[in-house]
mmCIF file as gemmi writes it, N, C-alpha and C atoms, coordinates in Angstrom:
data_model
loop_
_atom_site.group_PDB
_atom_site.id
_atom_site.type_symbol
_atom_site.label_atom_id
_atom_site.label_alt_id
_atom_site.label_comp_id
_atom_site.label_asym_id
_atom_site.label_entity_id
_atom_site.label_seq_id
_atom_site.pdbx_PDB_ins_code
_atom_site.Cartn_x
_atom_site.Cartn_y
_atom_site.Cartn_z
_atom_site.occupancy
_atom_site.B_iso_or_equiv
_atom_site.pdbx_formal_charge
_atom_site.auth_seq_id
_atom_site.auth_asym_id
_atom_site.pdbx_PDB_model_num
ATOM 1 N N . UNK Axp A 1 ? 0.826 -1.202 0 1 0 ? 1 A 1
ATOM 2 C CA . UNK Axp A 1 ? 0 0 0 1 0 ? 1 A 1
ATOM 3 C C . UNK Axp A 1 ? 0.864 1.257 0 1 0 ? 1 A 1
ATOM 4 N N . UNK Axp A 2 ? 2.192 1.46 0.539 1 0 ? 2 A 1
ATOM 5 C CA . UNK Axp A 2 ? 2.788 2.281 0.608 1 0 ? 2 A 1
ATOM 6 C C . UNK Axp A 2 ? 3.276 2.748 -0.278 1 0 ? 2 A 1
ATOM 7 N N . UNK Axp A 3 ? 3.529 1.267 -1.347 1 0 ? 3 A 1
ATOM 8 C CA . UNK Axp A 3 ? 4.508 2.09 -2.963 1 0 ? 3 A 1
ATOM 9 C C . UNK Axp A 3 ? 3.266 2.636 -3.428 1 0 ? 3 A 1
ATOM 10 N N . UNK Axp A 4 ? 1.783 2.202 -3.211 1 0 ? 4 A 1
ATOM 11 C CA . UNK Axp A 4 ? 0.984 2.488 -4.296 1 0 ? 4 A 1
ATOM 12 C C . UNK Axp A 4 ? 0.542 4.518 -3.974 1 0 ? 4 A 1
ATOM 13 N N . UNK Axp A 5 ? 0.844 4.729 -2.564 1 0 ? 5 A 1
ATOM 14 C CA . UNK Axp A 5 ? 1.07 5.846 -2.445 1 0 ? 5 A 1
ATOM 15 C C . UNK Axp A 5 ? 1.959 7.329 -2.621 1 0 ? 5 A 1
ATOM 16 N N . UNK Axp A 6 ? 2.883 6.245 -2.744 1 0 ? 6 A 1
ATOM 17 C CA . UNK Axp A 6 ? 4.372 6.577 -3.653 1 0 ? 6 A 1
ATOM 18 C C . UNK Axp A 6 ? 4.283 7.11 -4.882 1 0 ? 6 A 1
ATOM 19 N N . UNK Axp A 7 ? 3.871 6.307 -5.434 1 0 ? 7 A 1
ATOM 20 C CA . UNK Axp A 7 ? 3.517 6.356 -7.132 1 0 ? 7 A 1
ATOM 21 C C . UNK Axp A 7 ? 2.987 7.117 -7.258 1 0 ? 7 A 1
ATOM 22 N N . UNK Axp A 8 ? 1.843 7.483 -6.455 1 0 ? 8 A 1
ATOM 23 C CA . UNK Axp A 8 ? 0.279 7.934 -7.018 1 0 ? 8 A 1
ATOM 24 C C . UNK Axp A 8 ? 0.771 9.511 -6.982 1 0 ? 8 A 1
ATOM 25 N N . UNK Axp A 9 ? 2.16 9.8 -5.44 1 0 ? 9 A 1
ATOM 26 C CA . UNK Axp A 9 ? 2.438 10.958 -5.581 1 0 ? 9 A 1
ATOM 27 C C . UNK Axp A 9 ? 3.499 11.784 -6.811 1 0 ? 9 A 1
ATOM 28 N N . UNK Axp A 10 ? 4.577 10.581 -6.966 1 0 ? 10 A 1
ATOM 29 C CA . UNK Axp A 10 ? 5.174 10.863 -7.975 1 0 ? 10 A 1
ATOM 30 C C . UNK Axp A 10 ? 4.618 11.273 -9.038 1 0 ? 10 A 1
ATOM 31 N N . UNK Axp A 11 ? 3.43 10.577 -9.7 1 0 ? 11 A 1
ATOM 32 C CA . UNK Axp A 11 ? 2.702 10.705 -11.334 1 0 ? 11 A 1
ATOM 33 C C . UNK Axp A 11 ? 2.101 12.145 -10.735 1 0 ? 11 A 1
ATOM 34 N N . UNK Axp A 12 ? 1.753 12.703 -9.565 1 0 ? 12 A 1
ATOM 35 C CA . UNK Axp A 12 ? 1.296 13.937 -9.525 1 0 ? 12 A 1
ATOM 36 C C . UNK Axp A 12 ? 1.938 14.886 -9.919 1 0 ? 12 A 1
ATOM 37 N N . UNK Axp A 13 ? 3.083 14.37 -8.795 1 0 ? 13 A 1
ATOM 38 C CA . UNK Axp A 13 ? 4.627 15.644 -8.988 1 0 ? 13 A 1
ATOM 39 C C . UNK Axp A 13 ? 5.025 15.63 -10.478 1 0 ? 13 A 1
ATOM 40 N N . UNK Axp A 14 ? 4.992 14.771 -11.254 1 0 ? 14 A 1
ATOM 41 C CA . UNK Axp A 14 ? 5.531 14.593 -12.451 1 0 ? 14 A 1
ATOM 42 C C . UNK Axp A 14 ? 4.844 15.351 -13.681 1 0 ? 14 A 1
ATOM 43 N N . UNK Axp A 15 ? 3.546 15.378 -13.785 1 0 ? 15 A 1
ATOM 44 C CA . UNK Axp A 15 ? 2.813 15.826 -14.466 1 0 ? 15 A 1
ATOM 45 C C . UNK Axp A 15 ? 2.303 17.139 -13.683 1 0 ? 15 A 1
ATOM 46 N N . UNK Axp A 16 ? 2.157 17.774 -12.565 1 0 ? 16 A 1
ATOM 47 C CA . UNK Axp A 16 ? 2.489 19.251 -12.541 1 0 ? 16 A 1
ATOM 48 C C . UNK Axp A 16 ? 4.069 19.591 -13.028 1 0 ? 16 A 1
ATOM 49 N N . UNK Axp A 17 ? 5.122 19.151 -13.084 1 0 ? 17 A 1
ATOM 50 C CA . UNK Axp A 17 ? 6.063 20.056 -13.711 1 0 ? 17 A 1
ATOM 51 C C . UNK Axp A 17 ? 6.37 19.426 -14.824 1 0 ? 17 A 1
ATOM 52 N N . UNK Axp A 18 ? 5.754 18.241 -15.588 1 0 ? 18 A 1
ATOM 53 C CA . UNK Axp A 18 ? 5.212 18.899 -17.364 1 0 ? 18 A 1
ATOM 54 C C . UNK Axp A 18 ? 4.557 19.248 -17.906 1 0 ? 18 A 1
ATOM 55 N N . UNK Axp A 19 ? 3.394 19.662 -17.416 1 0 ? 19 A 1
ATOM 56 C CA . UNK Axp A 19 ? 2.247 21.093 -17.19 1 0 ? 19 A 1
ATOM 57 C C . UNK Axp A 19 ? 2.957 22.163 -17.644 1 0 ? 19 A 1
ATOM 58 N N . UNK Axp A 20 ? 3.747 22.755 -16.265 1 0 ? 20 A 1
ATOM 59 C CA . UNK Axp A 20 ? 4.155 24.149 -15.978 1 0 ? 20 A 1
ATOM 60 C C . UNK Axp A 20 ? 5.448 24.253 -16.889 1 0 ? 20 A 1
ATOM 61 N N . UNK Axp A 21 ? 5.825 23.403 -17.68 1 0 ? 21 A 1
ATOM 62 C CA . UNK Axp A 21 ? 6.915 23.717 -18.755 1 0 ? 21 A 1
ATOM 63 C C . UNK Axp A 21 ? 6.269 24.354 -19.915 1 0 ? 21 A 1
ATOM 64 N N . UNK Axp A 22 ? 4.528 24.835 -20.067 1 0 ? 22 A 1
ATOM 65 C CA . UNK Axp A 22 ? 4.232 24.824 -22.094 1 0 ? 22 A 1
ATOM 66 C C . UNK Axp A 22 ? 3.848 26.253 -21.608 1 0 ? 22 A 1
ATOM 67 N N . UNK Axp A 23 ? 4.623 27.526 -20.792 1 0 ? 23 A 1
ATOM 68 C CA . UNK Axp A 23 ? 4.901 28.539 -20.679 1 0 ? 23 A 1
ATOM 69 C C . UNK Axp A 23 ? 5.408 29.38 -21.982 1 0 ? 23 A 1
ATOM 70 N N . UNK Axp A 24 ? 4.48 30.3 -23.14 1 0 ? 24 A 1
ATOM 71 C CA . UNK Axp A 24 ? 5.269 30.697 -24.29 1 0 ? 24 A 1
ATOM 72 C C . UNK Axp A 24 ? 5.926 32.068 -23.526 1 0 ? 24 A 1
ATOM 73 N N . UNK Axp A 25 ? 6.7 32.313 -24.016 1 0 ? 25 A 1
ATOM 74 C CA . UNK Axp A 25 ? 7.265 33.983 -23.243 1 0 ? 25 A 1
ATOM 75 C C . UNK Axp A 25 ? 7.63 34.649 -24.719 1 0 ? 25 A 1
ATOM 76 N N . UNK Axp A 26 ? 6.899 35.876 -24.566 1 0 ? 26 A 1
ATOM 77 C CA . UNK Axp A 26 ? 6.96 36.798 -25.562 1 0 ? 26 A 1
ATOM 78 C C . UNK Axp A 26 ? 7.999 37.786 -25.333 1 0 ? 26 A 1
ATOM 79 N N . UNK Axp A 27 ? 8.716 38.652 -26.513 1 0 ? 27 A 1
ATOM 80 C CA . UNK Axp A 27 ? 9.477 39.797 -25.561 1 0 ? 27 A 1
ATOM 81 C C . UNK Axp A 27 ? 9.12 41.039 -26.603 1 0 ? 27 A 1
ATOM 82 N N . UNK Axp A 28 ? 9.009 42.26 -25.995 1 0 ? 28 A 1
ATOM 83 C CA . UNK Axp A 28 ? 8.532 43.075 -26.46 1 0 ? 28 A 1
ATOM 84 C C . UNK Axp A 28 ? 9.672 43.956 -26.442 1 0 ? 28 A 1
ATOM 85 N N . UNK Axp A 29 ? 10.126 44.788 -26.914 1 0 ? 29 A 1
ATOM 86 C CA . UNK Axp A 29 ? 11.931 45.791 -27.652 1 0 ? 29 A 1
ATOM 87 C C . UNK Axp A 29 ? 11.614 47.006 -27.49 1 0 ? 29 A 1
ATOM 88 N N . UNK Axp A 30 ? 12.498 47.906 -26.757 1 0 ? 30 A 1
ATOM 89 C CA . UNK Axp A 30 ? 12.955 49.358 -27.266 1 0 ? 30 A 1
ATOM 90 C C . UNK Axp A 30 ? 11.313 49.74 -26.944 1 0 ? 30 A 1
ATOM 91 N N . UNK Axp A 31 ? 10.708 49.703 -25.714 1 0 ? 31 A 1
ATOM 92 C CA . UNK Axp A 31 ? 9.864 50.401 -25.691 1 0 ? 31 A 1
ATOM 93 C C . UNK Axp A 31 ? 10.389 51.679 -25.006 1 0 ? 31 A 1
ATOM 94 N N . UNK Axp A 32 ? 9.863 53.008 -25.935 1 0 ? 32 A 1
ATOM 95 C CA . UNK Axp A 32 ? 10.901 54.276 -25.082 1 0 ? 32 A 1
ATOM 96 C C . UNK Axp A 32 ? 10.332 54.815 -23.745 1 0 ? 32 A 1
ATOM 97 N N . UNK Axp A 33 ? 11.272 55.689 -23.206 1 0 ? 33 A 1
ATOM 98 C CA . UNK Axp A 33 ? 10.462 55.972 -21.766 1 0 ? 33 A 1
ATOM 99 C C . UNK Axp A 33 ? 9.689 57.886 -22.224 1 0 ? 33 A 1
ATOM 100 N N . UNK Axp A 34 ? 10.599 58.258 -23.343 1 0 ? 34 A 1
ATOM 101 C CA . UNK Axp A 34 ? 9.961 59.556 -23.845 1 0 ? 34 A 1
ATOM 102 C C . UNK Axp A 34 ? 9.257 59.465 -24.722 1 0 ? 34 A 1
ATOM 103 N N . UNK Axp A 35 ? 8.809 60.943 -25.583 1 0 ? 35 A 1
ATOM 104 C CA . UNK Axp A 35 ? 8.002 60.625 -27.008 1 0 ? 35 A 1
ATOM 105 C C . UNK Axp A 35 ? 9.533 60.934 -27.966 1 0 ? 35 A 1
ATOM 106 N N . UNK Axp A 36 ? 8.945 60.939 -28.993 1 0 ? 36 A 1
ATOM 107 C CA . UNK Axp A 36 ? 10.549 61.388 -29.795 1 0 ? 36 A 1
ATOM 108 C C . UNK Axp A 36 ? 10.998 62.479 -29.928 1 0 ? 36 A 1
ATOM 109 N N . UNK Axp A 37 ? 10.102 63.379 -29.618 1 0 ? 37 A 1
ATOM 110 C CA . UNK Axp A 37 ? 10.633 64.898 -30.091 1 0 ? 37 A 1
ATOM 111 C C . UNK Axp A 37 ? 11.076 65.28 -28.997 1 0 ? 37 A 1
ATOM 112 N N . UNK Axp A 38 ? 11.73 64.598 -27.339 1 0 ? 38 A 1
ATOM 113 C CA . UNK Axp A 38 ? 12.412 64.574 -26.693 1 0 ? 38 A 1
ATOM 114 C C . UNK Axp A 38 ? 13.944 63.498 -26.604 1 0 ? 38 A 1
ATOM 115 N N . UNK Axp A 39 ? 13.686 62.456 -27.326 1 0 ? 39 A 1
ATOM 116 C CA . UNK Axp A 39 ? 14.899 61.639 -27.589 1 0 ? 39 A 1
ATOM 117 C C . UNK Axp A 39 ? 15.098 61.69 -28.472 1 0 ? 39 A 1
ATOM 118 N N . UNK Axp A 40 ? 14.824 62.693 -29.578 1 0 ? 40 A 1
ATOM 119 C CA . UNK Axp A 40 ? 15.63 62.778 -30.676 1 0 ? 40 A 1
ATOM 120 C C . UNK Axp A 40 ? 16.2 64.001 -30.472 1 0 ? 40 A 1
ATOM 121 N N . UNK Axp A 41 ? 16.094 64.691 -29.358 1 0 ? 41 A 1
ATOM 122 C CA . UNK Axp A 41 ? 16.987 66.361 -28.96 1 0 ? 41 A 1
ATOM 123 C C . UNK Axp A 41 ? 18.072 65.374 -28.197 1 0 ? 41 A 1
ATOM 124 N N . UNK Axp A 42 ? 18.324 64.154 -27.803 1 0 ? 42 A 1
ATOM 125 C CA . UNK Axp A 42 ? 19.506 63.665 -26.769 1 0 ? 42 A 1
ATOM 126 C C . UNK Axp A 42 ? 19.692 62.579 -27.301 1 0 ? 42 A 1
ATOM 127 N N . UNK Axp A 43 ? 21.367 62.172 -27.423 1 0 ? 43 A 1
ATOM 128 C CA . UNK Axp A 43 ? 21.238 60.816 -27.686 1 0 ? 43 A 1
ATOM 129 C C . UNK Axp A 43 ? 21.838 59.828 -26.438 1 0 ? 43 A 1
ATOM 130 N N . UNK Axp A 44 ? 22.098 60.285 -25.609 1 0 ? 44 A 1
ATOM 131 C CA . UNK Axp A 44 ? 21.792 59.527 -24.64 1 0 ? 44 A 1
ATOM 132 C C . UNK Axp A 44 ? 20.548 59.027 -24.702 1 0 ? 44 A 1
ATOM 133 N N . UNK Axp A 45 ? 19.431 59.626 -24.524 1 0 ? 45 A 1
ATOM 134 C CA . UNK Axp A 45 ? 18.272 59.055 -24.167 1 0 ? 45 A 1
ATOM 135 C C . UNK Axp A 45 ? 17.722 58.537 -24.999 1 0 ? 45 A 1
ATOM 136 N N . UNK Axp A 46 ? 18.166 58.589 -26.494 1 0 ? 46 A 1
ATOM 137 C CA . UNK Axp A 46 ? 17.274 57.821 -27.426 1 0 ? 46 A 1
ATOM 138 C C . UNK Axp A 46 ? 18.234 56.76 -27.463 1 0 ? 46 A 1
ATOM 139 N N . UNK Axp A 47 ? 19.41 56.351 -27.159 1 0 ? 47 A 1
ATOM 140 C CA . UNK Axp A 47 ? 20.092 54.971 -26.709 1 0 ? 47 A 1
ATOM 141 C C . UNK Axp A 47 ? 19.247 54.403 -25.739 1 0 ? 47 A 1
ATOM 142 N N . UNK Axp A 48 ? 20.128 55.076 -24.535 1 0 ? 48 A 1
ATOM 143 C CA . UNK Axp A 48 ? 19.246 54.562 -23.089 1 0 ? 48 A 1
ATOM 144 C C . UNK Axp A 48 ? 18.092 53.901 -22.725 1 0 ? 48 A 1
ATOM 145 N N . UNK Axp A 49 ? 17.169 55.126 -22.873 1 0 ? 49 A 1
ATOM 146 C CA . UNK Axp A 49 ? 15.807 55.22 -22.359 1 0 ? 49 A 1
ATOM 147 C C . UNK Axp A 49 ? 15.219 54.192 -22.531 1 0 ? 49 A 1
ATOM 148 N N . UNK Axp A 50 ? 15.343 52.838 -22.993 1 0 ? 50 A 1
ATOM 149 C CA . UNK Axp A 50 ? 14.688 52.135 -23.553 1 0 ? 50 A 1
ATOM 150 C C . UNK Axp A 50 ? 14.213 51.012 -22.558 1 0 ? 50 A 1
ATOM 151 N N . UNK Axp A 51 ? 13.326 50.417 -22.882 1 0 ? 51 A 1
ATOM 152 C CA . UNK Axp A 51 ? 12.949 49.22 -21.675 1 0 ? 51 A 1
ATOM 153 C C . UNK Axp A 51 ? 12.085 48.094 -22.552 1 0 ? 51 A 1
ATOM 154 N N . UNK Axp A 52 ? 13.01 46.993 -22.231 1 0 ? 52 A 1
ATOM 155 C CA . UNK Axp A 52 ? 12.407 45.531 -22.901 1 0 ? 52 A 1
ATOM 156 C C . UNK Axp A 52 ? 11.414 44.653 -21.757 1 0 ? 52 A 1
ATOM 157 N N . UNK Axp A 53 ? 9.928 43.956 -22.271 1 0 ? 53 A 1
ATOM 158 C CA . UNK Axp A 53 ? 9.167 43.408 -21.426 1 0 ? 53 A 1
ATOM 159 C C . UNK Axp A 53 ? 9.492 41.948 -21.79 1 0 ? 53 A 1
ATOM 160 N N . UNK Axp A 54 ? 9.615 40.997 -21.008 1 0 ? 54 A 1
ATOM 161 C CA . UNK Axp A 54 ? 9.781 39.359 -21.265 1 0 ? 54 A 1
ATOM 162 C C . UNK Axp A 54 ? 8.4 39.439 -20.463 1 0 ? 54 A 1
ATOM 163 N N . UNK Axp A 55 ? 7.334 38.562 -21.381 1 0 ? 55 A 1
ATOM 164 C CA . UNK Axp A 55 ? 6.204 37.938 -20.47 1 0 ? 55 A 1
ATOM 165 C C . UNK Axp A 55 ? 5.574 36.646 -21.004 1 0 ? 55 A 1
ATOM 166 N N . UNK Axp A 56 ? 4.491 35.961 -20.014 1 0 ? 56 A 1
ATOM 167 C CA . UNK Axp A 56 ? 4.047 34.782 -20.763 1 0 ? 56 A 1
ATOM 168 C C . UNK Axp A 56 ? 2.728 35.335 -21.552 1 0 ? 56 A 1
ATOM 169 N N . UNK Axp A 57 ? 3.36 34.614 -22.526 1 0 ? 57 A 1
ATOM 170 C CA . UNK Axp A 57 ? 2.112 34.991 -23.75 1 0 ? 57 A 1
ATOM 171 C C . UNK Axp A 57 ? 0.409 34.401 -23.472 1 0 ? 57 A 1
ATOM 172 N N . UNK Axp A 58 ? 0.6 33.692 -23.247 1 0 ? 58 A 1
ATOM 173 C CA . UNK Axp A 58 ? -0.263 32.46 -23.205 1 0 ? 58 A 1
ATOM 174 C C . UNK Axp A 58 ? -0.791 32.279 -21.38 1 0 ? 58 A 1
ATOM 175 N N . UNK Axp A 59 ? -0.645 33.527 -20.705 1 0 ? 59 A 1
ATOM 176 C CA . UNK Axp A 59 ? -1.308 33.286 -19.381 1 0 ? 59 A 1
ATOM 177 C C . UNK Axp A 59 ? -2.31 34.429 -19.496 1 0 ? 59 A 1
């Protein structure tokens, strides 16, 4: 009775973390933090300013 409790937990554990692997992650680029007619007066900030999003697509 004990392996059969064993098992029953393993096939749980096992199949929640090949579930939680079909995670798509999208990434989104160079979103600016100004409009342009402020980062195109600096180029620092039209380098810089920028900020990339990694997220799951699919949640």
């Amino acid at each position: 009775m004990d392996k059969v409790k064993t098992l029953t937990l393993f096939l749980i554990f096992w199949v929640t973390l090949t579930n939680a692997q079909n995670i798509v992650y999208q990434t989104v680029k160079d979103i600016k933090y100004y409009d342009d007619s402020i980062s195109n007066t600096n180029a620092y900030i039209k380098e810089r300013c920028t900020l990339d999003i990694y997220y799951p697509k699919n949640k």
